[in-house]
C-alpha positions as CSV (number, residue, x, y, z in Angstrom):
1,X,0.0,0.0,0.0
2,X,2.8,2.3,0.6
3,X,4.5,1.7,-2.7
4,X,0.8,3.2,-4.3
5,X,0.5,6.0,-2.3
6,X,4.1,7.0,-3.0
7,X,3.7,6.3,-6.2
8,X,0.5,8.5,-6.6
9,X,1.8,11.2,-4.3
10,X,5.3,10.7,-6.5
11,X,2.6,11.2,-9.8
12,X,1.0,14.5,-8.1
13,X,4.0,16.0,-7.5
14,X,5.3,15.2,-11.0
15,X,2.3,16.8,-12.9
16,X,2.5,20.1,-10.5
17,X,6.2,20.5,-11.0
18,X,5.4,20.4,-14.8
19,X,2.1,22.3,-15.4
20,X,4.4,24.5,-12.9
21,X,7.1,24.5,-15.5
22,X,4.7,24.8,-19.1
23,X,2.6,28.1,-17.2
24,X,5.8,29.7,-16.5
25,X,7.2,28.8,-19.7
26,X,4.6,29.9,-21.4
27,X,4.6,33.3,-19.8
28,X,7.8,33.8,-21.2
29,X,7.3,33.4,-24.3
30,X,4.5,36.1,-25.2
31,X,6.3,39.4,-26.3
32,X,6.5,41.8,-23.4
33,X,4.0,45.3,-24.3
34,X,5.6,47.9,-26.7
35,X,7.0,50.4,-24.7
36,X,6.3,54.2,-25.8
37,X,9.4,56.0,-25.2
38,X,8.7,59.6,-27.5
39,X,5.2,59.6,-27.6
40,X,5.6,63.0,-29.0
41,X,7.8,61.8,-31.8
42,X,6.3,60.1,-34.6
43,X,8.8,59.2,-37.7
44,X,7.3,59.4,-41.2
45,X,8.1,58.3,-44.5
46,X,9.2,60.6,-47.2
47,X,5.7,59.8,-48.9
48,X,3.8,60.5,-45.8
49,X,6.2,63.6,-44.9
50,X,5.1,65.3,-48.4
51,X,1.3,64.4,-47.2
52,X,1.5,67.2,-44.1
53,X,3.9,69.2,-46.1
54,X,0.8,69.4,-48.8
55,X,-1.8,69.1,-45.7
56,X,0.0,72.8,-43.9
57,X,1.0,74.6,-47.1
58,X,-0.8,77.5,-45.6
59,X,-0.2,76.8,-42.0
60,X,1.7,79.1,-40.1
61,X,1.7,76.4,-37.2
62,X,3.8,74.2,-39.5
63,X,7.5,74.3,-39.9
64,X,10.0,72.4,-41.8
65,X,13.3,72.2,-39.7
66,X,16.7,71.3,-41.0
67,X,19.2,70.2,-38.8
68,X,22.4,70.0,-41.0
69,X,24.7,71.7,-41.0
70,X,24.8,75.3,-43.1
71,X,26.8,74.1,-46.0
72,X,24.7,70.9,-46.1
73,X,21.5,72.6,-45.8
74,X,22.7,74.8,-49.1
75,X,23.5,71.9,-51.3
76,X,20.4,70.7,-51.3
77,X,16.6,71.1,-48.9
78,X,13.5,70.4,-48.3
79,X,11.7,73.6,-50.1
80,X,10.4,75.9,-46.9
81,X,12.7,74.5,-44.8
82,X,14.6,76.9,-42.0
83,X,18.2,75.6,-40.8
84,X,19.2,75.5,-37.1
85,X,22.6,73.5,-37.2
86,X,22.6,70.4,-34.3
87,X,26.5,70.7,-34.3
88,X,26.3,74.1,-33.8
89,X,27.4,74.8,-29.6
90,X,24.2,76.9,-29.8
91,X,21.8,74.5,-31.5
92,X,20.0,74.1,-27.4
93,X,19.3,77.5,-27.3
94,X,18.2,78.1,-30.5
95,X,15.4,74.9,-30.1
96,X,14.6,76.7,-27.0
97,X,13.2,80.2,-29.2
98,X,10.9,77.9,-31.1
99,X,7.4,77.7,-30.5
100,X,6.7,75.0,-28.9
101,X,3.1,75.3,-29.7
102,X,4.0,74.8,-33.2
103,X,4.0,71.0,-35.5
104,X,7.8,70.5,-36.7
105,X,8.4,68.5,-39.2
106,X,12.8,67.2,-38.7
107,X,15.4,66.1,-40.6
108,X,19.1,65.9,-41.3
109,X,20.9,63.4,-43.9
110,X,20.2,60.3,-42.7
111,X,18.2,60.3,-39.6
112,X,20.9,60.2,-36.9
113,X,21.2,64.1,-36.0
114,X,17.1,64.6,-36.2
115,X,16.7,61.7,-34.3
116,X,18.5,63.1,-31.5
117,X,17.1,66.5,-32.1
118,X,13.7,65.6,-31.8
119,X,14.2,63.9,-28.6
120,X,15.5,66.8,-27.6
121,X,12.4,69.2,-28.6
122,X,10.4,66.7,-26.6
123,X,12.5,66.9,-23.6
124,X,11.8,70.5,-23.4
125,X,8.3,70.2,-24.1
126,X,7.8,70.3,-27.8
127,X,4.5,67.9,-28.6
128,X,4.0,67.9,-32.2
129,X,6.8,67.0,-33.9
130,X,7.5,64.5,-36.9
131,X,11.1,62.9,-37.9
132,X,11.9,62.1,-41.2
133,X,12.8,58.3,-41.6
134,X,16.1,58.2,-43.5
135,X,16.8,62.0,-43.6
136,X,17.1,63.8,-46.9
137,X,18.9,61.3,-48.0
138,X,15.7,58.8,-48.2
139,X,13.8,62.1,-49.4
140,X,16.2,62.3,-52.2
141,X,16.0,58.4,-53.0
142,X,11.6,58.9,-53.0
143,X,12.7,61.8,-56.1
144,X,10.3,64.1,-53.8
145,X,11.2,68.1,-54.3
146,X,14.3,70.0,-53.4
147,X,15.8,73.4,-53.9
148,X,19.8,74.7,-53.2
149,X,21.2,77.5,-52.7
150,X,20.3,80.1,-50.3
């Protein structure tokens, strides 16, 4: 009689330790929730950029923002665009005269600099504002409009 009982409490014990083991196992393998870490950033493609660039042609609440450098800026831009240089030793202060009320829509060549500019703006309280997936460089690859000089 003890040899059943063991066995069957030796059984018990078994199955717990294992739907134990699958339950936990299972919980691990469901992809933790997204995390939001800019909700005030929102990357757009060059297609979609063009979309609110069409959308606030007449919007004074609208600005296209640069973040090259001068030199880049003039060799070739977003048309409407205005220029505040990231490298520049003044480039926080400068963010800090805009109107944060405003919708900014950010680039640079590649994605890098206006990435890091735009979490930035929202640091300092900026809530509208739209990065450029890919920079001018992907705006250049789309063939969507661009101007040089000054």
């Amino acid at each position: 009689m003890k040899s059943k009982n063991f066995t069957l409490f030796f059984f018990i014990l078994f199955t717990l330790f294992l739907y134990g083991t699958l339950a936990i196992a299972g919980n691990f393998s469901e992809a933790p929730p997204e995390v939001v870490k800019h909700p005030y950033v929102h990357k757009v493609s060059p297609a979609n950029a063009m979309k609110l660039i069409q959308q606030n042609k007449h919007n004074p609440k609208f600005v296209i923002l640069d973040v090259r450098t001068p030199k880049e800026f003039f060799s070739g831009r977003i048309p409407g665009a205005i220029n505040i240089d990231y490298e520049a030793p003044t480039f926080q202060q400068n963010i800090a005269q805009l109107d944060k009320s405003k919708t900014y829509l950010v680039y640079c060549r590649s994605g890098l600099r206006s990435g890091a500019a735009t979490e930035l703006m929202e640091s300092m309280g900026f809530k509208n504002i739209f990065d450029l997936e890919g920079g001018i460089l992907n705006w250049k690859k789309s063939g969507l409009p661009m101007i040089q000089g000054p």
